[in-house]
C-alpha positions in Angstrom: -20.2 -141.8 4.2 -19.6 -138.1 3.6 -17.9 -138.5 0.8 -20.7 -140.7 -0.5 -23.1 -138.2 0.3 -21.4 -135.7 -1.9 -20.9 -137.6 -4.8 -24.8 -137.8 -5.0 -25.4 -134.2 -4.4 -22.9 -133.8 -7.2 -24.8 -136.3 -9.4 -27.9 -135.0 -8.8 -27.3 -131.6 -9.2 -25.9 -132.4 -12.8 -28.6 -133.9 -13.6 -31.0 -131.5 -12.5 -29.2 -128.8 -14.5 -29.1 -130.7 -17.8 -32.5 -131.2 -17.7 -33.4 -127.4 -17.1 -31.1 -127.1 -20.0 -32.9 -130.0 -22.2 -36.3 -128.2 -21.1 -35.4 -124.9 -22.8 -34.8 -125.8 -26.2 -37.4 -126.2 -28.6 -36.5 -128.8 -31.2 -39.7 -128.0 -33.0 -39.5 -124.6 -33.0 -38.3 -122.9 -36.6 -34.5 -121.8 -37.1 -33.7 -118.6 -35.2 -32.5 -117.0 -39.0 -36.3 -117.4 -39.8 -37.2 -115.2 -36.6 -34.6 -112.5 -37.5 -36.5 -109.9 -39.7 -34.7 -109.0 -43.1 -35.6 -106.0 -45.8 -38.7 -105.4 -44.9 -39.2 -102.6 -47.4 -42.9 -101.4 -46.8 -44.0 -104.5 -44.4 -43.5 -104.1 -40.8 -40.9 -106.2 -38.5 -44.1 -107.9 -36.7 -45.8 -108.9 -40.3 -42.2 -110.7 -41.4 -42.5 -112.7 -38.7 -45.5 -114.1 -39.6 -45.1 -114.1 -42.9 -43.1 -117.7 -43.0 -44.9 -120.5 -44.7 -44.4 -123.3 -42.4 -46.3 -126.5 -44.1 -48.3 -127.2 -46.9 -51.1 -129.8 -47.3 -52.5 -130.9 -50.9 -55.7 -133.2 -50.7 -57.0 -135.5 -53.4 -59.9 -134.1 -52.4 -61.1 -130.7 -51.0 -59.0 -127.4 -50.7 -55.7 -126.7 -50.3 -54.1 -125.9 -47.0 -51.2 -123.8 -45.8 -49.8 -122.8 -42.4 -48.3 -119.5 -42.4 -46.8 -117.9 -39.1 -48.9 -120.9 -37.1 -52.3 -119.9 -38.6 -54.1 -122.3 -41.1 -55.2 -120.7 -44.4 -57.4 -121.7 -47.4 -56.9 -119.8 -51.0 -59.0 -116.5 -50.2 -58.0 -116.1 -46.2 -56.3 -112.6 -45.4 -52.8 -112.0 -43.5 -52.6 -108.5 -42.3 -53.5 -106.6 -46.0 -52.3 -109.9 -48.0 -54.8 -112.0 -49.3 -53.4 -116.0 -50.0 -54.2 -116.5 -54.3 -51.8 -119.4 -55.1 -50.6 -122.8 -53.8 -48.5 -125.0 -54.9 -46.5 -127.7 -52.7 -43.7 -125.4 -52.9 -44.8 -122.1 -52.1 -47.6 -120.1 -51.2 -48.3 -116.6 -53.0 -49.9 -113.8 -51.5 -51.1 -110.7 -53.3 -51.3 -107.3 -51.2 -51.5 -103.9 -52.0 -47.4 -103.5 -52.9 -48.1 -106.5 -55.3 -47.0 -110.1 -55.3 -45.5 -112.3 -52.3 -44.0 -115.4 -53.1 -43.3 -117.7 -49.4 -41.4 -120.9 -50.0 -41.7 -123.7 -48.1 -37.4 -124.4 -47.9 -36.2 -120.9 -48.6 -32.6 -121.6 -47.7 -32.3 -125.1 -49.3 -30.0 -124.5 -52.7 -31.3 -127.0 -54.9 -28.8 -128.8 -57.6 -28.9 -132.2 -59.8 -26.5 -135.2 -58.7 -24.4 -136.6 -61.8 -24.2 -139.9 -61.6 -20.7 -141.0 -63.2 -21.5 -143.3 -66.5 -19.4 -146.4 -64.6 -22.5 -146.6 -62.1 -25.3 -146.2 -64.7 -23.9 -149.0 -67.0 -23.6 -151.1 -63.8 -19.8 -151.1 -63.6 -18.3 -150.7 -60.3 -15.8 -147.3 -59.9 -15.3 -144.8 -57.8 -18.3 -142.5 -57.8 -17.4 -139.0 -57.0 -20.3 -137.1 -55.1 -22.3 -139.7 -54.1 -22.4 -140.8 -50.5 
């Protein structure tokens, strides 16, 4: 019975414990390299880290919308002394008083065409090198 008794209190403590754990990580929150502040040249630590464009929404109709650092924006709205000019579904550009700054929506994603081999665009089958 004892022993019984401890392998429950063994169970549930484990469980308990990787729950806590599960609890403290945000899969929604944004990759800790985007929380780290860079060159920040003449903008300050705190205005880097809000400075992260984080969606972009492109109606049929109506005006643009971006979310940068968690606040929604329309062309015109102001972050710190930056005023949003341009949006594209890319990026969003914001003009301050040390000029232009350009916020993309995947700044770390290296972007490259796939060559497709000429056996798979004739239809032939082959090995296809680079293609999953």
């Amino acid at each position: 019975m004892a022993r019984l008794v401890k392998v429950i209190v063994i169970a549930l403590s484990s469980f308990v414990a990787s729950t806590a754990l599960a609890q403290s990580i945000d899969p929604t929150a944004p990759p800790a390299s985007w929380l780290r502040s860079g060159d920040a040249g003449s903008v300050g630590a705190e205005e880097i880290a809000v400075l992260r464009l984080q969606s972009v929404l492109i109606p049929q109709r109506g005006r643009p919308v971006a979310v940068i650092g968690g606040k929604t924006m329309i062309l015109g709205d102001r972050v710190g002394a930056m005023t949003l000019i341009h949006l594209n579904e890319r990026e969003a550009i914001l003009q301050g008083p040390d000029g232009m700054t350009r916020l993309y929506l995947t700044p770390d994603v290296e972007k490259r065409m796939i060559e497709i081999p000429q056996s798979h665009k004739t239809g032939k089958s082959g090995n296809m090198k680079g293609l999953p």
